[in-house]
N, C-alpha and C positions, 0 to 999 in steps of 0.2 A: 717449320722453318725452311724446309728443302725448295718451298716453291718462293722465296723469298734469293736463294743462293743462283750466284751469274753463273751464266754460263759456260761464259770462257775463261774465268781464273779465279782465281780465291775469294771469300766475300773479304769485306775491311769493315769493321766495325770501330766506332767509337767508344772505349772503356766508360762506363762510369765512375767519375772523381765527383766525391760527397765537395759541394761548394764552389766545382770547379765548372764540370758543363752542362750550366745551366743553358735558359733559353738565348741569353745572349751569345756565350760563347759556340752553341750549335750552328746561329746565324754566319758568327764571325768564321766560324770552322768550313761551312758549306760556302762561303762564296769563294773558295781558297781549293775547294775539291772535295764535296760532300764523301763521309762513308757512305756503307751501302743503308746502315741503318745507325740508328742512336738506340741508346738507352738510360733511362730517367737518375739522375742522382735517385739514393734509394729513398723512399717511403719510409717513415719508421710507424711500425707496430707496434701497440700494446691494448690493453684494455678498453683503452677511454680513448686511442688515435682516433683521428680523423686526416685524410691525404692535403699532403700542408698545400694550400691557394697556389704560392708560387713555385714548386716543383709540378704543379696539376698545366701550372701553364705552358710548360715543356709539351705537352702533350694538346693542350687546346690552340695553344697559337704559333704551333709547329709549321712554317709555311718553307721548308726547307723541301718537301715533296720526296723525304726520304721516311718511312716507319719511324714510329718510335714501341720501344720496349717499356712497360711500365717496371721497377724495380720497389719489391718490397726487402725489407730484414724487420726479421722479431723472432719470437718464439709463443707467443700466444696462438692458439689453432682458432679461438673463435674471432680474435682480432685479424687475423693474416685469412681465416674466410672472407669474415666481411669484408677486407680491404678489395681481396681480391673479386668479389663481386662489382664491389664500386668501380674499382678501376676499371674491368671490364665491359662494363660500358661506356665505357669513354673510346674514341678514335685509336686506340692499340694495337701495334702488332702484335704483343702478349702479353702474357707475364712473368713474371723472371724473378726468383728467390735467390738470395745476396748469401751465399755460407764462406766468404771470403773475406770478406773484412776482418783485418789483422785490431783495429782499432783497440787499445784495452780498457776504454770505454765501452765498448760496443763488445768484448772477449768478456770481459767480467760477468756481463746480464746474459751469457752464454747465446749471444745472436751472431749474426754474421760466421765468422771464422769459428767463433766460440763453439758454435753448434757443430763441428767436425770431430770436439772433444765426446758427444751422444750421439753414435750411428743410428741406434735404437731408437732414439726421437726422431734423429733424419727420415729413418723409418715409415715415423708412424706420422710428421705433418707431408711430407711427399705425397703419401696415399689418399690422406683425406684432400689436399689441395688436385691432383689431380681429377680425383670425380668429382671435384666444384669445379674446377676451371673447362670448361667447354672449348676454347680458343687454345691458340698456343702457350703451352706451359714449360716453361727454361729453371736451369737454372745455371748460377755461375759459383765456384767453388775455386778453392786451393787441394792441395795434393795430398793434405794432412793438416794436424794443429802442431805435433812435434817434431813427424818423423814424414818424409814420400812411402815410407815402408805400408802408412796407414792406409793408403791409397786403392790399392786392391780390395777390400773392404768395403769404403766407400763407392767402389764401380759396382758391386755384386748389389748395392743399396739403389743407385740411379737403374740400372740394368731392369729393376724391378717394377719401375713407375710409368711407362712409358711415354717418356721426357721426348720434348720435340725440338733441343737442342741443350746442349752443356758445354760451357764456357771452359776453360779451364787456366785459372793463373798458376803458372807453374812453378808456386813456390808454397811449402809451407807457412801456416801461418806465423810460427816464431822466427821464419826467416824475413819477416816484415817484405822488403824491398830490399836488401844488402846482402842476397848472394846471386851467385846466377839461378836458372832456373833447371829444371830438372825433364826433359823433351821426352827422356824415356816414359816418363809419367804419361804426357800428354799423348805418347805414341799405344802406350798400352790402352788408352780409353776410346783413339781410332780404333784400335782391332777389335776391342770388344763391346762397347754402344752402338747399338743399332739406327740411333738419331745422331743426327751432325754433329760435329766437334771443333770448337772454335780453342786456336791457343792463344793465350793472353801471358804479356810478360817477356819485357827486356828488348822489344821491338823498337829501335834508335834512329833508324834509318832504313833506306833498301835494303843492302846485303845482311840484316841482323832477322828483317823480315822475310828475304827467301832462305836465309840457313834455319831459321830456328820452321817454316814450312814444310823445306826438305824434310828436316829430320822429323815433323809428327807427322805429315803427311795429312794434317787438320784442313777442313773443310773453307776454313777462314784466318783470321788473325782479328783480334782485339787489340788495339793499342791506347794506350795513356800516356803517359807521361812524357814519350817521343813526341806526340799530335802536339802538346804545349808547346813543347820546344821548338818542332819544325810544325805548323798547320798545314804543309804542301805532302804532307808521307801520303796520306791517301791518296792522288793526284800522280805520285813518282811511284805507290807499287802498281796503281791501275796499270800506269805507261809500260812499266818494266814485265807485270804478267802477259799483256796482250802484244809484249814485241815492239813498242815505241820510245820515244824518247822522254824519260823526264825532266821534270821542268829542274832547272839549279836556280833557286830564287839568292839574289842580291842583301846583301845588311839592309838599303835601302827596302825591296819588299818586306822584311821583318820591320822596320818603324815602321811600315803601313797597317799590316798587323796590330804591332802595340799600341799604337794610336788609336785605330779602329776598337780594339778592345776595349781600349781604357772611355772612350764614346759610348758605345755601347753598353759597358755597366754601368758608368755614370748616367745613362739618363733609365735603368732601369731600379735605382739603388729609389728606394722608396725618400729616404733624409738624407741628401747628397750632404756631405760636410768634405769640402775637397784635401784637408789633407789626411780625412780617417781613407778617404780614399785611394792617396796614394801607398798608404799603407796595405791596403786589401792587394794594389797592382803590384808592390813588391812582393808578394808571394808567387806570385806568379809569373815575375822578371828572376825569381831564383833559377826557372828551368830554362828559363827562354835566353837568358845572358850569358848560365853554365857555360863555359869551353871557349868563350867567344875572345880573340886575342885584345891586349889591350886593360885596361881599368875600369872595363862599364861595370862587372858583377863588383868590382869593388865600390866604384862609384854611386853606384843604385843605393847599396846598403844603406848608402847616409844621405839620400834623396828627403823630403820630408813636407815639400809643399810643390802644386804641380808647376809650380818655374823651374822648381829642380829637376823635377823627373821628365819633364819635354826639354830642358836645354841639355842634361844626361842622353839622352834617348837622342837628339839630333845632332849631339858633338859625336856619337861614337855610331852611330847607325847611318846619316845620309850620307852612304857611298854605295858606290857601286861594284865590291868585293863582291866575291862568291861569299857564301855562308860555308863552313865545315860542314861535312856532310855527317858527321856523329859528334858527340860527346869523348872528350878527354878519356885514352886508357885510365883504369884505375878511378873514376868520378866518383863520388859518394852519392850523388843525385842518382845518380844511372848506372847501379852497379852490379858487374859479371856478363856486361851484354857480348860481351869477347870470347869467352867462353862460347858463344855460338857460331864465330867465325872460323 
């Protein structure tokens, strides 16, 4: 991963969100200020998987001219080989194993996050995936399943595989997304991994992205749930690392946005049904309206066919205000990111 990281300021990576950035939304993401790389909603493993058609096309008709990362979770060793072969011949920057998913679908079949509860199986699939994986081999984790206490444990486990980068969302898994995060964590796995270290988690804006930098002193930053809300973050931390000006995009820029997006899955939704559709866009108008003054996040809620959600969307967006540059103290969407300032 080291020959893939800038030169002159921190890498910005695109988190993975399971349904969120797909190949559409990478598109819609890069013409707004690509990261430096993506990586795949995850892959699921098991026995009898096979890498599902349309997260494969993240990776085949990736014309964004940014890497992408293929993302597995499972817990099967002969399913997560073979995956990992497959995939690896495909156009990849690597491969990256998911132990971070809080999901408790995904915690229950002990995958994802779940697997932080078995250091000992961490153990023992790391070492076999590493002498199958030839190319780059990641992975991305949280700081424990109960406690950051578990944390240390888990570093003396990565420490041992030698990983060619680890992500790190800095939160336990039972802390879902509703606390802040935990920097010391991610500061102890700078000092002691010898491969790059990427922090992930509560990154809202600029200042949420050079504090929570400052304090690990990580090679990069991952962001999620920010990129929904604002798609210009990567674009304003480039500006900000290398000493320029970031862009302040308008409400107006945000309907171009929402627009564009709502285009762009609409013509990639296999059985458009336009208002199963508007439904899907309302998930994703929760982060994007969060904070915004006014009645749109109320307004949205009860959108239901797309007259509403384009006459919603152009009563409260075509102007030319500045956007808030974060999220509301105290948000339930985005929450503890204050704690980094």
């Amino acid at each position: 991963m080291r020959d893939l990281l800038p030169n002159e300021r921190p890498a910005l990576v695109l988190a993975p969100m399971q349904d969120v950035t797909d190949l559409p939304f990478m598109r819609v993401i890069a013409r707004r200020g690509a990261p430096d790389w993506f990586v795949t909603e995850y892959f699921r493993v098991h026995p009898d998987s096979v890498p599902h058609p349309y997260i494969l096309r993240s990776i085949l008709e990736n014309q964004t001219g940014k890497p992408v990362f293929a993302q597995m979770i499972g817990r099967d060793l002969p399913g997560l080989l073979r995956t990992a072969k497959q995939l690896s011949a495909l156009p990849v920057a690597g491969i990256d194993l998911n132990l971070g998913c809080p999901a408790p679908i995904v915690c229950r079949k002990n995958a994802g996050g779940g697997l932080l509860r078995e250091p000992e199986e961490i153990d023992r699939l790391l070492g076999h995936l590493r002498d199958a994986i030839d190319g780059r081999f990641t992975v991305k984790t949280r700081v424990g399943f109960a406690s950051e206490h578990e944390f240390s444990r888990l570093l003396e486990i990565f420490r041992r595989h030698g990983l060619d980068g680890l992500t790190i969302h800095g939160r336990t898994v039972k802390e879902l997304y509703q606390t802040p995060v935990h920097p010391e964590c991610v500061r102890m796995a700078v000092q002691t991994m010898s491969c790059p270290v990427i922090a992930n988690g509560n990154v809202v804006d600029v200042a949420t992205g050079l504090a929570y930098h400052a304090r690990t002193q990580a090679v990069g930053l991952m962001i999620g749930r920010g990129a929904i809300r604002n798609p210009w973050i990567f674009t304003q931390l480039k500006a900000v690392f290398t000493g320029g000006e970031p862009p302040a995009p308008s409400h107006r820029d945000l309907l171009g946005y929402v627009m564009e997006l709502y285009e762009e899955l609409a013509r990639e939704t296999r059985k458009f049904i336009p208002n199963a559709h508007v439904q899907r866009m309302k998930k994703t108008l929760a982060y994007i309206s969060h904070g915004l003054e006014g009645t749109f996040e109320h307004d949205m809620r009860r959108a239901n066919t797309p007259d509403d959600f384009f006459r919603i969307c152009r009563m409260h967006l075509d102007h030319a205000a500045p956007l808030p540059a974060r999220p509301p103290a105290g948000s339930k969407l985005f929450c503890g990111f204050e704690e980094l300032l």
